[in-house]
C-alpha positions in Angstrom: 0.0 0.0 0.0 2.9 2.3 0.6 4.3 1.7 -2.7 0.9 2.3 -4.4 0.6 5.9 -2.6 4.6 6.6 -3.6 3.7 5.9 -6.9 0.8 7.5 -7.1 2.2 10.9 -5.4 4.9 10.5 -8.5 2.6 10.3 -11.4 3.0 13.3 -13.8 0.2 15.1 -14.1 -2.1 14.3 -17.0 -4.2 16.5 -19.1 -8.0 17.3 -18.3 -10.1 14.6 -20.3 -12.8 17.4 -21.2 -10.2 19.2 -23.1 -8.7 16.2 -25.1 -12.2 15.5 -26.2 -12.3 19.4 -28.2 -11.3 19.4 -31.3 -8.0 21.0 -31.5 -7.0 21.6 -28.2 -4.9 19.6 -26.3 -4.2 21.2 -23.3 -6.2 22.6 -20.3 -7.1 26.8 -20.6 -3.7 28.2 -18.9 -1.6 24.5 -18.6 1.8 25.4 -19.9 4.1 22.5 -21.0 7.2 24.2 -18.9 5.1 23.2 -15.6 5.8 19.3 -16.5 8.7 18.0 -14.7 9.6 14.5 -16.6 12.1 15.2 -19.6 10.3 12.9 -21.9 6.6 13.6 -20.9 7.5 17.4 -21.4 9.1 16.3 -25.0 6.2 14.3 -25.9 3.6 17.0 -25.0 5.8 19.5 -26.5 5.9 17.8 -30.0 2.0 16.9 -29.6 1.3 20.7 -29.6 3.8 21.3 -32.4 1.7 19.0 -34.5 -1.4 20.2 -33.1 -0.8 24.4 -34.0 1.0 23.5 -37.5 -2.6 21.6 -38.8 -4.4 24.8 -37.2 -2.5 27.1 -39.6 -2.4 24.2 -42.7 -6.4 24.4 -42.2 -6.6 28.3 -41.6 -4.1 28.5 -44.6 -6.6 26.8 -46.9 -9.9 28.4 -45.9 -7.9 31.4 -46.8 -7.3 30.4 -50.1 -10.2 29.1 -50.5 -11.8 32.5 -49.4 -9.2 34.3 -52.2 -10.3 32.1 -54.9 -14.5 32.7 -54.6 -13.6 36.2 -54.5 -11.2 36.3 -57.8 -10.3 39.9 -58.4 -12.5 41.3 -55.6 -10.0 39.5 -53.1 -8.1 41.6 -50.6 -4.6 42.2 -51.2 -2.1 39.6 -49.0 -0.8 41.0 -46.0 3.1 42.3 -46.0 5.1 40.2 -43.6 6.7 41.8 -41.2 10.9 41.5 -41.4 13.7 43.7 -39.8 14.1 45.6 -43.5 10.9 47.1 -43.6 10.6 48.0 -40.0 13.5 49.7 -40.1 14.3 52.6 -38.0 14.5 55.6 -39.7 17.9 57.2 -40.6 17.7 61.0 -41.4 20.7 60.4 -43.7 18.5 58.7 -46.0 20.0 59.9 -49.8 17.5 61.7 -51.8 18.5 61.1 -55.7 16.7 64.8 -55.8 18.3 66.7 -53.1 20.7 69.6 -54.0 23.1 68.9 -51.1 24.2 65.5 -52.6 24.4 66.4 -56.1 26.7 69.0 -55.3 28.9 66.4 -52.8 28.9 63.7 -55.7 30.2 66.6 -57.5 33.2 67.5 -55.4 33.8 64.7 -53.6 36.8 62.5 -54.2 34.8 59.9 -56.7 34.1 62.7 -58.9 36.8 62.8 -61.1 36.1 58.9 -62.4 32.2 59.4 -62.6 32.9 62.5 -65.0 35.2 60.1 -67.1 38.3 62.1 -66.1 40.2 59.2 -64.7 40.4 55.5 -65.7 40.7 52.7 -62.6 44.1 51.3 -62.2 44.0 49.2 -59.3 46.9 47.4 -57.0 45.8 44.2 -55.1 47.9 43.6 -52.1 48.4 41.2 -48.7 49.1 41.6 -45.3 52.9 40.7 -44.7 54.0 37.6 -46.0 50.7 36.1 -46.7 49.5 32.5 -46.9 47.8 30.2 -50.3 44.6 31.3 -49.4 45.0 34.5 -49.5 47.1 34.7 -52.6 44.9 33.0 -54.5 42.0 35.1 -53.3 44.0 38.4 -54.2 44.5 36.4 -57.7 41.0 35.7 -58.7 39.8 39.1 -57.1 42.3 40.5 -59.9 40.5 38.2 -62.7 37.1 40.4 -61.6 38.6 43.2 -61.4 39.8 44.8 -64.7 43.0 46.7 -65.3 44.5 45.6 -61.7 48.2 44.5 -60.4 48.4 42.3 -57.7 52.0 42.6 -55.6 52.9 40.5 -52.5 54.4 42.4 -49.6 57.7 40.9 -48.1 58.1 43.7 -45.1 57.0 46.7 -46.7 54.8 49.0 -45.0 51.6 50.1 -46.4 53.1 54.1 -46.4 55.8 53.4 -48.2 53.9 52.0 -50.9 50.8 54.4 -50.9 53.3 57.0 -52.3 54.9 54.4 -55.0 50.9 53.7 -56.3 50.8 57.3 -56.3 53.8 57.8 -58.3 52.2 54.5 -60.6 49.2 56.3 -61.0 47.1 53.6 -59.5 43.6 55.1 -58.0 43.0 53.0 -55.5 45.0 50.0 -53.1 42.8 46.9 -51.8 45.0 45.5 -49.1 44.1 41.8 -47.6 44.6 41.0 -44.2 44.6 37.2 -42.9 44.9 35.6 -39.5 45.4 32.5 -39.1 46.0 31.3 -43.4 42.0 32.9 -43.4 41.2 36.2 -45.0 39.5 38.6 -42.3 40.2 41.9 -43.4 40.2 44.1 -46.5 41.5 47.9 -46.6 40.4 50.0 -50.0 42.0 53.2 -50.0 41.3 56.0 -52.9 44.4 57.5 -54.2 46.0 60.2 -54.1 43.5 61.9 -51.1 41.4 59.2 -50.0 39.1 58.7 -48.5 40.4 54.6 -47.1 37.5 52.0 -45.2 38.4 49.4 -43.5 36.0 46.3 -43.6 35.9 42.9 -41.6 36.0 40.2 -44.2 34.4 36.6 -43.5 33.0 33.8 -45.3 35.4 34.0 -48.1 35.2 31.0 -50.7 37.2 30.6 -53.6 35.8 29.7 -57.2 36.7 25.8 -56.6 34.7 25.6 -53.6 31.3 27.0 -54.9 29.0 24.2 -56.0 28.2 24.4 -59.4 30.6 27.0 -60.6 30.9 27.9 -64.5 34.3 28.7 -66.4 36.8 31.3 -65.3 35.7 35.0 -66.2 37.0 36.5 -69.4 38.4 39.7 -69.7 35.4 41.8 -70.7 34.3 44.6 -68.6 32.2 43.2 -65.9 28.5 45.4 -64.9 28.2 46.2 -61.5 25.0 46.3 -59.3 25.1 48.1 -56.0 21.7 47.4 -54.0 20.3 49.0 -50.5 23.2 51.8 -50.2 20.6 54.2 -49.1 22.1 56.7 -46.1 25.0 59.0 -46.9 28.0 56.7 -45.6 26.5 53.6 -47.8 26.3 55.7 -50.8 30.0 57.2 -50.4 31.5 53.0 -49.5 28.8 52.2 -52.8 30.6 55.1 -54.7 33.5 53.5 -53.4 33.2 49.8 -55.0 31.7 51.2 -58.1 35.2 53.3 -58.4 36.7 50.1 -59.1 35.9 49.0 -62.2 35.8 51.3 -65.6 32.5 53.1 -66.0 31.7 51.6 -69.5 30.6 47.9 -68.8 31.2 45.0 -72.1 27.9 43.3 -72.1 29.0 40.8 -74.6 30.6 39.5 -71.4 27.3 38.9 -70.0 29.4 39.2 -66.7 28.3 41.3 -62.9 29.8 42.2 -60.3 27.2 42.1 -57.2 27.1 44.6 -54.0 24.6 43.6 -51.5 23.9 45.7 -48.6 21.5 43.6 -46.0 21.1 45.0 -42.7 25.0 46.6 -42.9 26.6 43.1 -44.5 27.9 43.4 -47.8 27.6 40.4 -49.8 29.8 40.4 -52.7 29.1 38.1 -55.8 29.8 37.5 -59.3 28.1 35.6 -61.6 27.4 35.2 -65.3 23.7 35.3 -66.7 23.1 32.9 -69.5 20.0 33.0 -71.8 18.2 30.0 -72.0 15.5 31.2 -74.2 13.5 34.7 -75.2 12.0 34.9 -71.4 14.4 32.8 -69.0 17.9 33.9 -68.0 19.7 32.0 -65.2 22.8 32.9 -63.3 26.1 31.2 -63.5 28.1 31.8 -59.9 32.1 32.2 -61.2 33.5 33.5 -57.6 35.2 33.9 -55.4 32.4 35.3 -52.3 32.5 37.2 -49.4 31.1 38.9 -46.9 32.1 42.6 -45.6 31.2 44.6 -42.7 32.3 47.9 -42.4 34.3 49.4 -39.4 35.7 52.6 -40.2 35.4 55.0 -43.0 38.7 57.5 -42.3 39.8 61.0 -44.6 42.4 60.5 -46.5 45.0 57.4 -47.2 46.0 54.9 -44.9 47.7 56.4 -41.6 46.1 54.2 -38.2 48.4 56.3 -35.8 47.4 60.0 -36.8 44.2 59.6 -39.3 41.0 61.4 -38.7 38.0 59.4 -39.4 34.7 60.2 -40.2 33.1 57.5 -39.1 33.7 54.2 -36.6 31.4 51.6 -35.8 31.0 51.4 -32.0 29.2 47.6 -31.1 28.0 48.7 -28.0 26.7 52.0 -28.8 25.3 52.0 -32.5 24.1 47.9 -31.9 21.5 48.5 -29.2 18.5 47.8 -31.8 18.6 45.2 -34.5 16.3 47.5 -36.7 19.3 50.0 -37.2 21.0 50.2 -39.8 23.7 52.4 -41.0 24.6 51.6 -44.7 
C-alpha cells in the first residue's frame, strides 16, 4: 500500500479529459508545458502541440485560399510580412536622388573625377605581410574580376611606403588583404592620391573551386556592377566606393556582374554570369570567389592608423543597441 501511494504521489500530471475530447486543443485553458517535470513527458507534449498548431495554420491556410479564390479579383490584397528591413528605423541620412546637397557632394567629392570620365581605374591588389595560399589566390582571382589591376605580395613593406609608390604608378585605389590565421579577415580600399580609405571585416570568403556548381573562369570583358540598398549617406559614399573600381563603360557581350549587396550593414559580394536560355528565361552562372564585408571605419584620406582622422567608426555597444538599425 505504501508503494501504491509513492507511486501514485509520482505520477506526472495528465491532461483534463474534457479538453482532449475538443477538437484541437490539447491542453487545459492556462496548462503550460514548462510546468511538466519529466524530460520525456515534457518532449512528448511538446511535440504533440507542435503537431497540433501547425494543422491549425495548414487548415486556416486553406480556408484562406479558398476564401481568395470565390472572390477572384474582388479579393483583398495579401498582407506584407513583417521583417527587420521594412521595420527599419529611420535614418535621417537617408539619400534623396533629388536633393541639391548631394548632387553637389557627388560633385566635389573624391569619386568625382572617375564618374565625369576624367580618370580610368588602375588598381593594385595587395596582402598583409608575407601572406599564406589562401590569401594569394583570393587576391588572384579578385584580380580576374577586377579589370586593369596589379596584384604585388608584400615581403616587409609597410603600407606608407607604398601608398606613395601607387601614387607615383598612377594607380587610383590599393585593396590591401589582411589574414589571421592562413584565413582572410580583413580588406582595406584606400582612394588614391586623397582618399578617402574603409576598413572592412572580411568573413566567409570562398574561392571559385569551392562554390558548387561554378561555370568557367571570367573572361576579360568589362564586368557590370550592381550596388543594392546603399541608401544613407556613408553607404552611398562605400557604394561610390566599389563602383570606383571598375571602368565606367561595362562590355555586355561578357554577360558578366559584379554584385554589391547591402543587408542590414553586411555586404555580400558576388559574381556571376547570366546565360539566356530562351527569349524569357535567364539563369545565373556563380564564377566567384564570395565574401562577406562589414564595415568598421570610414577614415579621410589614405591609410595612416596612428594619426588619421576618421569620419566614421562603428562602435558595437553604442550603435548595436537595436537590431532594426542600420547604417549603410
Amino acid at each position: 500500500a505504501g508503494g501504491t501511494r509513492r507511486r501514485e504521489a509520482g505520477a506526472e500530471p495528465e491532461p483534463q479529459p474534457q479538453a482532449q475530447a475538443q477538437p484541437g486543443a490539447q491542453f487545459p485553458p492556462g496548462f503550460s508545458v514548462s510546468e511538466i517535470k519529466n524530460k520525456q513527458r515534457r518532449q512528448f507534449m511538446f511535440q504533440r502541440w507542435k503537431r497540433a498548431r501547425r494543422q491549425e495554420q495548414l487548415a486556416a491556410r486553406k480556408k484562406r485560399q479558398k476564401e481568395r479564390e470565390a472572390l477572384g479579383d474582388k479579393a483583398p490584397p495579401k498582407p506584407v510580412p513583417k521583417t527587420i528591413e521594412n521595420q527599419r528605423i529611420y535614418d535621417e541620412t537617408t539619400v534623396d536622388p533629388n536633393d541639391e546637397e548631394v548632387a553637389f557632394d557627388e560633385a566635389t567629392d573624391e569619386f568625382s573625377t572617375y564618374f565625369n570620365r576624367e580618370t580610368s581605374p588602375k588598381i593594385l591588389i595587395t596582402t598583409s605581410d608575407r601572406p599564406r595560399g589562401r590569401t594569394v589566390r583570393l587576391c588572384e582571382q579578385l584580380a580576374k574580376v577586377v579589370p586593369n589591376s596589379q596584384v604585388y605580395y608584400r615581403r616587409g613593406l609597410a603600407l606608407k611606403k607604398i601608398i606613395p609608390q601607387c601614387v607615383a604608378r598612377d594607380f587610383t585605389d590599393l585593396l590591401v588583404i589582411n589574414e589571421n590565421r592562413k584565413v582572410p579577415n580583413g580588406l582595406i580600399v584606400s582612394h588614391l592620391p586623397n582618399g578617402p580609405t574603409a576598413h572592412f571585416k572580411m568573413s566567409n570568403a570562398r574561392l571559385a573551386k569551392e562554390l558548387k556548381r561554378k561555370g568557367q573562369d571570367p573572361t576579360q570583358h568589362t564586368p557590370e556592377v550592381i550596388l543594392n540598398n546603399f541608401s544613407t549617406r556613408l553607404g552611398h559614399s562605400i557604394g561610390r566606393m566599389f563602383a570606383s573600381l571598375f571602368p565606367y563603360s561595362p562590355q555586355f557581350l561578357g554577360r558578366q556582374v559584379a554584385t554589391f549587396h547591402n543587408q542590414r550593414d553586411y555586404i555580400f559580394f558576388r559574381f556571376h554570369r547570366y546565360i539566356f536560355r530562351n527569349e524569357k528565361k535567364v539563369g545565373l552562372q556563380e564564377l566567384g570567389p564570395r565574401f562577406t564585408l562589414k564595415l568598421r571605419s570610414l577614415q579621410k584620406g589614405t591609410f595612416d592608423s596612428k594619426y588619421g582622422e576618421y569620419e566614421w567608426v562603428h562602435k558595437r555597444h553604442e550603435m548595436d543597441t537595436s537590431r532594426r538599425k542600420f547604417h549603410l
